[in-house]
Biopython code that builds the backbone (N, CA, C, O; Angstrom):
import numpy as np
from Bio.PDB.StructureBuilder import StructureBuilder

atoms = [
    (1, "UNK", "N", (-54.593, -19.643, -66.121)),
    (1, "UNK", "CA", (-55.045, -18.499, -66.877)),
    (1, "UNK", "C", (-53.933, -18.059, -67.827)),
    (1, "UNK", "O", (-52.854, -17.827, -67.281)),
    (2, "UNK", "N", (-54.009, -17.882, -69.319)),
    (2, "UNK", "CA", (-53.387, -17.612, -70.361)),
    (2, "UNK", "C", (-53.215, -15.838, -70.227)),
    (2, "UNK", "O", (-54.069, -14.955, -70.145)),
    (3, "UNK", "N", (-51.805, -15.792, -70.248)),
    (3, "UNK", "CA", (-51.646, -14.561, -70.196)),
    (3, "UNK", "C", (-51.985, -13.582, -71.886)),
    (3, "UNK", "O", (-51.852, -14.102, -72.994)),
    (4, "UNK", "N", (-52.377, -12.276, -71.668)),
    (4, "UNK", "CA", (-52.226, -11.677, -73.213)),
    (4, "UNK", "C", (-51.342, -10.484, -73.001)),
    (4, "UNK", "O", (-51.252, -9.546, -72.209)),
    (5, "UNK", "N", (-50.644, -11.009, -74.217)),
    (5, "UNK", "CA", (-49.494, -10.196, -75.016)),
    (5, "UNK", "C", (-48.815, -9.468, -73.790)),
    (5, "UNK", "O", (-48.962, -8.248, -73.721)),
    (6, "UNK", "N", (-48.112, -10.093, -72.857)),
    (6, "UNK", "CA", (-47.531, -9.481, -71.820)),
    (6, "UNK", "C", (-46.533, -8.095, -72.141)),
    (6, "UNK", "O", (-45.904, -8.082, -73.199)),
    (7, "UNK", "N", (-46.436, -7.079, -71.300)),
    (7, "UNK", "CA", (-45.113, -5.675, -71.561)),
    (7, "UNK", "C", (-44.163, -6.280, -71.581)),
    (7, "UNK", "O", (-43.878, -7.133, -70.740)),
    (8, "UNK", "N", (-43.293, -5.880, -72.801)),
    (8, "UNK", "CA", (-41.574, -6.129, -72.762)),
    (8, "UNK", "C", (-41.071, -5.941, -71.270)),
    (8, "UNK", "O", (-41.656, -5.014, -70.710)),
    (9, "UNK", "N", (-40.341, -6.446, -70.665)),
    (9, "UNK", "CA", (-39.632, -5.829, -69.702)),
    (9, "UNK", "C", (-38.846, -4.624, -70.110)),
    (9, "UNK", "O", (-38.854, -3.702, -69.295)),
    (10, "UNK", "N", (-38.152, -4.449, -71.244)),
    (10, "UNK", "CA", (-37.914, -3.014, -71.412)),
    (10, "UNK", "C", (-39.017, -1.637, -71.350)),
    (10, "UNK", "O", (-38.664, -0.459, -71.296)),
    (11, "UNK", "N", (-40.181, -2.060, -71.370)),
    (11, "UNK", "CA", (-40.924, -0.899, -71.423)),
    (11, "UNK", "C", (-41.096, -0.660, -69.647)),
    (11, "UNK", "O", (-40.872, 0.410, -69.082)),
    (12, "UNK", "N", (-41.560, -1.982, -68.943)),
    (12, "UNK", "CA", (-41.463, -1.611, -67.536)),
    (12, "UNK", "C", (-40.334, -1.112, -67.129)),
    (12, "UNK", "O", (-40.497, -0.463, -66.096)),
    (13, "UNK", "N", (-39.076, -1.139, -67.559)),
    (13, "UNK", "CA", (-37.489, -0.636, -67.080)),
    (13, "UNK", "C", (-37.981, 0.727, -67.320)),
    (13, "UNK", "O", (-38.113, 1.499, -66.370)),
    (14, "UNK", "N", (-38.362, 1.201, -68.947)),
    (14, "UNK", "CA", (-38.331, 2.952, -69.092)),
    (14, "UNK", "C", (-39.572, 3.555, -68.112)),
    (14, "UNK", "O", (-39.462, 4.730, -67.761)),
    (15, "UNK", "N", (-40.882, 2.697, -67.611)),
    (15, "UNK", "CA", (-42.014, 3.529, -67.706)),
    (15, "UNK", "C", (-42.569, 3.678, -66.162)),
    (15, "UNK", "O", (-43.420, 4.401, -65.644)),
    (16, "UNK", "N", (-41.259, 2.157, -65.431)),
    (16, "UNK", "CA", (-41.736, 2.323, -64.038)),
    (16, "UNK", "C", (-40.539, 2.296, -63.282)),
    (16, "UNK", "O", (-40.637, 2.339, -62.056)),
    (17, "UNK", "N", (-39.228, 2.221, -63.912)),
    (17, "UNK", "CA", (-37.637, 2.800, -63.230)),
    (17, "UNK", "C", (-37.439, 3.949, -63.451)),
    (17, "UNK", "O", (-37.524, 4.937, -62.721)),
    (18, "UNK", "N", (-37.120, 3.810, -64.662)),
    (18, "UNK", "CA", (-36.457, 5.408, -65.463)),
    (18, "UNK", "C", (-37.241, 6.642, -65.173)),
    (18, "UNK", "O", (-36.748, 7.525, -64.472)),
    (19, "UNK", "N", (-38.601, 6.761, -65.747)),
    (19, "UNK", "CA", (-39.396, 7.488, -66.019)),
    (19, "UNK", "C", (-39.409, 7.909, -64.533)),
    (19, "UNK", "O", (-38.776, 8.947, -64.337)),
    (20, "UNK", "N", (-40.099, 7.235, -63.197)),
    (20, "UNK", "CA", (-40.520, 7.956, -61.884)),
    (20, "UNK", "C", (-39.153, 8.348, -61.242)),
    (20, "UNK", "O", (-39.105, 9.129, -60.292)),
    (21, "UNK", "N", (-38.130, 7.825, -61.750)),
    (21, "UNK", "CA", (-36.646, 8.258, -61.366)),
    (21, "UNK", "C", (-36.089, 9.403, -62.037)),
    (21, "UNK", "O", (-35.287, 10.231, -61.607)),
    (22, "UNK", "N", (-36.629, 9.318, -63.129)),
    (22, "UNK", "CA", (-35.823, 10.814, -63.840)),
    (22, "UNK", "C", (-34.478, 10.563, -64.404)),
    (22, "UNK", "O", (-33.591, 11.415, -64.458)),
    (23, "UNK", "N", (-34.382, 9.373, -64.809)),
    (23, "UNK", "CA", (-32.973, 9.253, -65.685)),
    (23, "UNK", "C", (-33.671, 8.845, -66.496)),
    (23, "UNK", "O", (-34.738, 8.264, -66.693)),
    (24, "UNK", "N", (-32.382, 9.511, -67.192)),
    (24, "UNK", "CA", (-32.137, 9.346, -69.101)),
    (24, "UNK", "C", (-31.785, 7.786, -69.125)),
    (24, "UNK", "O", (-31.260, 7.121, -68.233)),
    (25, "UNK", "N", (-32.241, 7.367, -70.455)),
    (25, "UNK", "CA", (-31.252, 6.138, -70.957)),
    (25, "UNK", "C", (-29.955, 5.952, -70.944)),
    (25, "UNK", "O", (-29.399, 4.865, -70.793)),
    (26, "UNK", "N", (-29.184, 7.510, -71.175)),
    (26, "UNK", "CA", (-27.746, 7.820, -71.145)),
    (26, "UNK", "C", (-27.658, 7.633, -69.829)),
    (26, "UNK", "O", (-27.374, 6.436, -69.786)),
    (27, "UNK", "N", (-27.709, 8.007, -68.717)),
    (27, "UNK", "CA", (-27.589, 8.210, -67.327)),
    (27, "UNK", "C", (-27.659, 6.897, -66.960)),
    (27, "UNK", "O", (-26.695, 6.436, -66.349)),
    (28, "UNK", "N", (-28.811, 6.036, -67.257)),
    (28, "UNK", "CA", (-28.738, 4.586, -66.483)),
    (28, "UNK", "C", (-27.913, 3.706, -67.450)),
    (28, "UNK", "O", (-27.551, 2.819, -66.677)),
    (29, "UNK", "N", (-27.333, 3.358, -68.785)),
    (29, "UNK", "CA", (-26.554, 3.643, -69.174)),
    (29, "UNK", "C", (-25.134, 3.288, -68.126)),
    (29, "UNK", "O", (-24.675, 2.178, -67.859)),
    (30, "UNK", "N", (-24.777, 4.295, -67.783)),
    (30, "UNK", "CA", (-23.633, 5.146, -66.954)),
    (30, "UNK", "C", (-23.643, 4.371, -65.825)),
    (30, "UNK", "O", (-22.616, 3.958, -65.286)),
    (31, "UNK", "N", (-24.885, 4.131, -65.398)),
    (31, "UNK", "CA", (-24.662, 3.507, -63.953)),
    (31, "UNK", "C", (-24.409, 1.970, -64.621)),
    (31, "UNK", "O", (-23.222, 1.671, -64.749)),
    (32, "UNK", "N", (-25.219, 1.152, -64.977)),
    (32, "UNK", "CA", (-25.360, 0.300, -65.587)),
    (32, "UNK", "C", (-24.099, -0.609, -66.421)),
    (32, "UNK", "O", (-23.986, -1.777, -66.793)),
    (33, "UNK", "N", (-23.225, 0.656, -66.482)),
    (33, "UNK", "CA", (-22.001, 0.384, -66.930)),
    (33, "UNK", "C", (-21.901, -0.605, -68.391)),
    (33, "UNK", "O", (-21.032, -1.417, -68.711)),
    (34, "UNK", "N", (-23.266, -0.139, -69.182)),
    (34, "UNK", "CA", (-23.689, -0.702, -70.796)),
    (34, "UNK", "C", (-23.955, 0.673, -71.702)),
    (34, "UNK", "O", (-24.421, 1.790, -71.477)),
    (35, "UNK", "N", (-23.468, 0.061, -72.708)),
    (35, "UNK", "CA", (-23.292, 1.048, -73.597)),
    (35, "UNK", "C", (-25.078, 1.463, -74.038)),
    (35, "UNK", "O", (-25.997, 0.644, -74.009)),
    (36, "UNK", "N", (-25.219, 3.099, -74.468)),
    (36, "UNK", "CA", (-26.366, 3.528, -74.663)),
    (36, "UNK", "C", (-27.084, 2.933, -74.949)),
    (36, "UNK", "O", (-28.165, 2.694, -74.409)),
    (37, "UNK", "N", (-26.404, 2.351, -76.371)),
    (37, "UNK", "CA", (-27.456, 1.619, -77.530)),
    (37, "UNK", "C", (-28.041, 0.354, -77.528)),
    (37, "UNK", "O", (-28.941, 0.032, -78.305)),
    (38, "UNK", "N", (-27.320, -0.725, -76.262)),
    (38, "UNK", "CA", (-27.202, -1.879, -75.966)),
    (38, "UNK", "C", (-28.904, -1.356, -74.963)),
    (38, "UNK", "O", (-30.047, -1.692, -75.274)),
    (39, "UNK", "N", (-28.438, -0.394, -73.656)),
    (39, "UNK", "CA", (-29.833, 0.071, -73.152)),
    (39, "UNK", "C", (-30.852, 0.290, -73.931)),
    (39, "UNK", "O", (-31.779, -0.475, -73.664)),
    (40, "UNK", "N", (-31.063, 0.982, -74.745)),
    (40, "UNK", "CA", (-31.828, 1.354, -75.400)),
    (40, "UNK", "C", (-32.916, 0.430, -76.583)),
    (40, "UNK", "O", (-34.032, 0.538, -77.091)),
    (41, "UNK", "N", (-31.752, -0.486, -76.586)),
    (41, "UNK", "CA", (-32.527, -1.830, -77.473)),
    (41, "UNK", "C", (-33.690, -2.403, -76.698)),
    (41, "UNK", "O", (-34.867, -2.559, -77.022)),
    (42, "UNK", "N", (-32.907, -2.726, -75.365)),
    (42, "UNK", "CA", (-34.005, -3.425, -74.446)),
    (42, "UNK", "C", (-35.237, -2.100, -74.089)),
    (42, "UNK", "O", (-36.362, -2.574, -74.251)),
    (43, "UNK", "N", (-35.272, -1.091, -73.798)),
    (43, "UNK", "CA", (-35.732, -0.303, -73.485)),
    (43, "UNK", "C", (-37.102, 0.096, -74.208)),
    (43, "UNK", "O", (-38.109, 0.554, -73.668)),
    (44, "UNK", "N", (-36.847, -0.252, -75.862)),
    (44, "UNK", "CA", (-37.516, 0.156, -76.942)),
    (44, "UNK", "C", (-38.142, -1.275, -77.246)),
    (44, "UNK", "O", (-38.943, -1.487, -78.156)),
    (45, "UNK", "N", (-37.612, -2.322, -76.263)),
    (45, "UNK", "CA", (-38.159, -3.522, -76.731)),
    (45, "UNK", "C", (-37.743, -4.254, -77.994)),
    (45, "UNK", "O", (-38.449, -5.058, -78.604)),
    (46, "UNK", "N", (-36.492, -3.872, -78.317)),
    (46, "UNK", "CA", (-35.938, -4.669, -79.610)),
    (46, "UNK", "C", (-34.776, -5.722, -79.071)),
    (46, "UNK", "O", (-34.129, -6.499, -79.773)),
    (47, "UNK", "N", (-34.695, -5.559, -77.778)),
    (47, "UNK", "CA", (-33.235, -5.940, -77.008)),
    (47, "UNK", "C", (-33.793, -7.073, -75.762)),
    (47, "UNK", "O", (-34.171, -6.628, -74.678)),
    (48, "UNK", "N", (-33.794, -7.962, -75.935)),
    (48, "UNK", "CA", (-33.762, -8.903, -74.473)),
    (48, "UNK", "C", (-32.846, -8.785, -73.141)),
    (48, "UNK", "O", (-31.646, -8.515, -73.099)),
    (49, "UNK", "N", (-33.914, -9.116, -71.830)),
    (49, "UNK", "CA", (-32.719, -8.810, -70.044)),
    (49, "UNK", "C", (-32.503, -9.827, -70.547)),
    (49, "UNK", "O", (-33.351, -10.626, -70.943)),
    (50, "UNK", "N", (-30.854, -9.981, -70.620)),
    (50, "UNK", "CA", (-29.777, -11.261, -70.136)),
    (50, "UNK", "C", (-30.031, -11.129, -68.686)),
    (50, "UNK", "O", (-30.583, -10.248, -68.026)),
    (51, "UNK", "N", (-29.276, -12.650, -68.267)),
    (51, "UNK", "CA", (-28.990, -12.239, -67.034)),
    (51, "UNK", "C", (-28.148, -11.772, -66.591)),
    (51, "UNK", "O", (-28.299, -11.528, -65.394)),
    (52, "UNK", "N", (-26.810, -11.367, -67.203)),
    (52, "UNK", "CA", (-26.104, -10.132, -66.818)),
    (52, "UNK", "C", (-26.600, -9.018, -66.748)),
    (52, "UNK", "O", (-26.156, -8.159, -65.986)),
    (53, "UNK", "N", (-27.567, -8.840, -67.500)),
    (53, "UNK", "CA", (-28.427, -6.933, -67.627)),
    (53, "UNK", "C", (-29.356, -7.118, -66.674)),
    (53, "UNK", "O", (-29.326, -6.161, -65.901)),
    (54, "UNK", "N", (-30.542, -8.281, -66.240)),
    (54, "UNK", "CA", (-31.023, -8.335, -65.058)),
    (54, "UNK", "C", (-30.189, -8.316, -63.621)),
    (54, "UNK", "O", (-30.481, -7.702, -62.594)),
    (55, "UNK", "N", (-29.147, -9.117, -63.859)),
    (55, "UNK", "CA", (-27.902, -8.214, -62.578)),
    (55, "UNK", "C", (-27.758, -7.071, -62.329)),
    (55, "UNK", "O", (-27.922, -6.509, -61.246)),
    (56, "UNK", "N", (-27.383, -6.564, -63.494)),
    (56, "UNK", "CA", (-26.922, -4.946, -63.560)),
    (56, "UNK", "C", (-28.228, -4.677, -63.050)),
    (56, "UNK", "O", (-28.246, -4.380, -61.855)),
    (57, "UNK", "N", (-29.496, -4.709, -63.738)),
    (57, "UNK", "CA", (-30.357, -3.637, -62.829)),
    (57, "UNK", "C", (-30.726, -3.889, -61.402)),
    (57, "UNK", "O", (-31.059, -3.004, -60.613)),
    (58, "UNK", "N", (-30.615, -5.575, -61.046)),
    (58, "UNK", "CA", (-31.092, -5.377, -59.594)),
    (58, "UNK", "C", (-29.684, -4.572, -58.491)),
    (58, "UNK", "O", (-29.670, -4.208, -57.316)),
    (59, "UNK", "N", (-28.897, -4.566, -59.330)),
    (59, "UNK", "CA", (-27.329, -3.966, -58.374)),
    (59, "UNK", "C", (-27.660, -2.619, -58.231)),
    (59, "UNK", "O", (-27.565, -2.069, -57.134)),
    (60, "UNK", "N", (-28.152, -1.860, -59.526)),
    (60, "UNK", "CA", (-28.182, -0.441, -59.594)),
    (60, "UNK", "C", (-29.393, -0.209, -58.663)),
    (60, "UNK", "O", (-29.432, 0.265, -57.527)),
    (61, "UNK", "N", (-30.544, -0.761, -59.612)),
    (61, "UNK", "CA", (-31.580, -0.247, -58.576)),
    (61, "UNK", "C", (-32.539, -1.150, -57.539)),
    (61, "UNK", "O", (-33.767, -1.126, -57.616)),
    (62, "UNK", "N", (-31.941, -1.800, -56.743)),
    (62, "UNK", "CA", (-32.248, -2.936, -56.057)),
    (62, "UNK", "C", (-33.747, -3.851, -56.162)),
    (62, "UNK", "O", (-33.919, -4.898, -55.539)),
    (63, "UNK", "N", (-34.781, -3.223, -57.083)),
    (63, "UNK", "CA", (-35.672, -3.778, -56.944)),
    (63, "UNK", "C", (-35.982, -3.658, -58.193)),
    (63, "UNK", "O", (-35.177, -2.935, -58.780)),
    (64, "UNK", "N", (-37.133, -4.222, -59.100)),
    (64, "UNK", "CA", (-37.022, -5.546, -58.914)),
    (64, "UNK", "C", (-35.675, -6.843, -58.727)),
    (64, "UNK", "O", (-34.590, -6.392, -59.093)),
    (65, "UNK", "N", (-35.628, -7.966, -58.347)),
    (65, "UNK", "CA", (-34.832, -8.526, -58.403)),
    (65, "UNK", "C", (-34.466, -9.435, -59.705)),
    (65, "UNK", "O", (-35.362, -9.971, -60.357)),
    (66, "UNK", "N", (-32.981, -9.582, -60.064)),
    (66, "UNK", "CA", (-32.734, -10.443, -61.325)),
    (66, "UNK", "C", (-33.746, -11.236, -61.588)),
    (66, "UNK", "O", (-34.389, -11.178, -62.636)),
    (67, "UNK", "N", (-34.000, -12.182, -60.487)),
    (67, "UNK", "CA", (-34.536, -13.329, -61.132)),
    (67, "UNK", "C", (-36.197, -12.650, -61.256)),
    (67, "UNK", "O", (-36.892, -13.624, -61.546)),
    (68, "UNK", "N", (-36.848, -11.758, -61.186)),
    (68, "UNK", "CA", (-37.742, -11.403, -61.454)),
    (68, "UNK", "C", (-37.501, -10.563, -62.802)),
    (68, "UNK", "O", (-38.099, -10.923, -63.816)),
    (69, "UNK", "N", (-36.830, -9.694, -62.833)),
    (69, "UNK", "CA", (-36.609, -9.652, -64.446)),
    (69, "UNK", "C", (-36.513, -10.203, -65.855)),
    (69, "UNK", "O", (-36.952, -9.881, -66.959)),
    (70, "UNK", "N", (-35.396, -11.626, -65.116)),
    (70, "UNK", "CA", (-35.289, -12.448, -66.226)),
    (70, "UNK", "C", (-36.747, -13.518, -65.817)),
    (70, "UNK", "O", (-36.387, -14.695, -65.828)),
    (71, "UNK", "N", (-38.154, -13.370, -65.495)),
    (71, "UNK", "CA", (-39.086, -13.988, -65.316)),
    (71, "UNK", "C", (-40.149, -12.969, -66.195)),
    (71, "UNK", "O", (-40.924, -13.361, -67.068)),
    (72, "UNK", "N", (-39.957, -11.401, -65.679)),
    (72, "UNK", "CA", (-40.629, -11.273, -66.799)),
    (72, "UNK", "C", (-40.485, -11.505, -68.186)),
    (72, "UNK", "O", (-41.468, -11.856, -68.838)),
    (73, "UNK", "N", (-39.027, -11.301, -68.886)),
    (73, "UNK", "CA", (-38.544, -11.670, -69.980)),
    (73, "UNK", "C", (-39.119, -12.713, -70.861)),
    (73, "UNK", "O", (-39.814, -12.706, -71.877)),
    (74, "UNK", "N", (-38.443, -13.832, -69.916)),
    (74, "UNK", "CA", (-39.561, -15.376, -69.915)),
    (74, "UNK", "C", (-40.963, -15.312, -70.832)),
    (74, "UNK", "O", (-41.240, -15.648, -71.983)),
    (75, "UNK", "N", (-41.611, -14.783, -69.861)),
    (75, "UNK", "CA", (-43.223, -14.596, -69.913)),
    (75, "UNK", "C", (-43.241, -13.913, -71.225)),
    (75, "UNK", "O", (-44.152, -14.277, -71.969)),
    (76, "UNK", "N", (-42.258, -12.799, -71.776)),
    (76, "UNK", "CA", (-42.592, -12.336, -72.615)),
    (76, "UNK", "C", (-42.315, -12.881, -73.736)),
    (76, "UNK", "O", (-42.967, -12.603, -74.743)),
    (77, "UNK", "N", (-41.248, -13.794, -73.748)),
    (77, "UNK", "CA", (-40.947, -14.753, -74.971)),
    (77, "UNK", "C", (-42.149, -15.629, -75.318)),
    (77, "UNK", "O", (-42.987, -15.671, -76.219)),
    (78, "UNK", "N", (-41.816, -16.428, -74.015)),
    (78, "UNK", "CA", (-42.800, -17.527, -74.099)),
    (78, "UNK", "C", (-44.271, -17.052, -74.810)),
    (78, "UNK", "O", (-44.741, -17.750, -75.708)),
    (79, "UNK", "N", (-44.761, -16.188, -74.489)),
    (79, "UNK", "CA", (-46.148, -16.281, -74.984)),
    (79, "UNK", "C", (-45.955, -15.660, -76.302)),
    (79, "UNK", "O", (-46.868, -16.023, -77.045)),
    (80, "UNK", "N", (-45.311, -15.042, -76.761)),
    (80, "UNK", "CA", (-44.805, -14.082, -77.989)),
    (80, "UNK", "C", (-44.725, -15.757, -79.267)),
    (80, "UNK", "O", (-45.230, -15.994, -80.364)),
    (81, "UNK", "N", (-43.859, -16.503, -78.365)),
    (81, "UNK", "CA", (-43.268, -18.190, -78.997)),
    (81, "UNK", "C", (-44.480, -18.560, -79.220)),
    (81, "UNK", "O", (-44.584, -18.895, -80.400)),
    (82, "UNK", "N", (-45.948, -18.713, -78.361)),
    (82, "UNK", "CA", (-46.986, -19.758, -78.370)),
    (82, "UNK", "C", (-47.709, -19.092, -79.746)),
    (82, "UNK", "O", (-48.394, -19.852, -80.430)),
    (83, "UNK", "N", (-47.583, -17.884, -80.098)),
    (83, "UNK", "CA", (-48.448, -17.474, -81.046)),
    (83, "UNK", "C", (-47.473, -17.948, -82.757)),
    (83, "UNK", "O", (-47.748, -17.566, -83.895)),
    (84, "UNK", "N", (-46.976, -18.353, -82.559)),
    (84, "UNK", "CA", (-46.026, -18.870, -83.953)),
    (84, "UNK", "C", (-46.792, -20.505, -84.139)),
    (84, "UNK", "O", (-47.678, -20.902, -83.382)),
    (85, "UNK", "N", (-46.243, -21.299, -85.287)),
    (85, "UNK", "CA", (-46.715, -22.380, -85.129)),
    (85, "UNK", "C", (-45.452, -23.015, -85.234)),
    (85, "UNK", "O", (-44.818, -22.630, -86.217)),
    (86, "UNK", "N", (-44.842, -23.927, -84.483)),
    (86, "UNK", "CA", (-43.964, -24.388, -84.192)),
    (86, "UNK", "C", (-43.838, -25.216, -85.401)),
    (86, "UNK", "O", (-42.811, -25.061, -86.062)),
    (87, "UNK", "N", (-44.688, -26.047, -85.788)),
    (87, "UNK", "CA", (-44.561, -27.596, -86.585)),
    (87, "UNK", "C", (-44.389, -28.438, -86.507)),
    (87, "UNK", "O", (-44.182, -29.154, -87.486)),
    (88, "UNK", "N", (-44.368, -28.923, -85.093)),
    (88, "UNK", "CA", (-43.952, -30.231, -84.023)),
    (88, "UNK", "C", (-45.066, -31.286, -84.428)),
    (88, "UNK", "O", (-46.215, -31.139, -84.844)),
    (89, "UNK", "N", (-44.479, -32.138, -84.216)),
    (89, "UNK", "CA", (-45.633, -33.591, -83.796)),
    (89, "UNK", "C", (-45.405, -33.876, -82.807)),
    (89, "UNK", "O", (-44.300, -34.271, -82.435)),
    (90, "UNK", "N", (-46.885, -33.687, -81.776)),
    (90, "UNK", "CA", (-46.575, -34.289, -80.672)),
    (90, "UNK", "C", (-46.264, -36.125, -80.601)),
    (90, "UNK", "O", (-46.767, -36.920, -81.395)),
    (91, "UNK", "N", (-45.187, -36.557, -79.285)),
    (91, "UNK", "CA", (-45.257, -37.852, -79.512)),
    (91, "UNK", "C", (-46.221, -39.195, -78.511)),
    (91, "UNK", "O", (-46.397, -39.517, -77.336)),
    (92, "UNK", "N", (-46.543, -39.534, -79.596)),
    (92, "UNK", "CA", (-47.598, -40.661, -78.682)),
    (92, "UNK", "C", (-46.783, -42.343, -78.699)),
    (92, "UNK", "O", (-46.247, -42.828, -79.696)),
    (93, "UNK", "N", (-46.859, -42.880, -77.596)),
    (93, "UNK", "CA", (-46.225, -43.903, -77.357)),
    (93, "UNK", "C", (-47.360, -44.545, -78.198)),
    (93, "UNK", "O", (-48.432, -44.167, -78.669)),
    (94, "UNK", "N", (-46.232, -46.326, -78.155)),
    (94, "UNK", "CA", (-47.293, -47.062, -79.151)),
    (94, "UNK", "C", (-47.913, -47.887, -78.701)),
    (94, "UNK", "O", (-48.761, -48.586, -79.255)),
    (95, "UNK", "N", (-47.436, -47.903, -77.279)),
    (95, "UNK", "CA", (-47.725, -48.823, -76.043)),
    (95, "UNK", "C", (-48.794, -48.486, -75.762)),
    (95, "UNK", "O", (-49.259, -49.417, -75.104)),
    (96, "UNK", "N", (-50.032, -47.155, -75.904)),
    (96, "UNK", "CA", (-51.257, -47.007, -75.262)),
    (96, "UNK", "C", (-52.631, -47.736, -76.394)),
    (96, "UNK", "O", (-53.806, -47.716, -76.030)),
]
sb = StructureBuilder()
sb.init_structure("model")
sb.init_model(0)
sb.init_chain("A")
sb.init_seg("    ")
for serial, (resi, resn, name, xyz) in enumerate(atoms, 1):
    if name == "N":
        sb.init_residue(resn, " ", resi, " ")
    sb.init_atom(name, np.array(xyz, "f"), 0.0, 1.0, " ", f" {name:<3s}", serial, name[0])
structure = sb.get_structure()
């Protein structure tokens, strides 16, 4: 099943960490030990989880875990990528 137009992981960070937690961007930020604006990129969805920033959040707030962060990420590239047209030729052996 083809996923559509999956959430940034930054919007799940502000809308299902931040938001039911009650920190600011500045505040997690702080814990996070990344500068505002670096948060805030990903947050607003202009900024990709590295996997250092998926570290940082599973350290701070233990759940989700890195590698589930950097999976949603993934998902969000990837299908974001399938809607472009690459320009590839696929290759066919000459042997068939």
């Amino acid at each position: 099943m083809e996923m559509y137009n999956p959430a940034h992981p930054g919007e799940i960070l502000g809308e299902e960490i931040l938001k039911p937690l009650g920190i600011s961007i500045t505040k997690a930020a702080e814990l996070l030990k990344v500068s505002r604006k670096t948060l805030s990129k990903v947050v607003n969805g202009r900024g990709a989880i590295t996997a250092e920033m998926a570290l940082r959040l599973e350290k701070v707030f233990n759940n989700p875990s890195a590698s589930t962060w950097l999976a949603i990420q993934n998902d969000y590239d990837l299908w974001h990528l399938k809607q472009e047209d690459l320009n590839v030729t696929p290759y066919r052996s000459d042997a068939a």
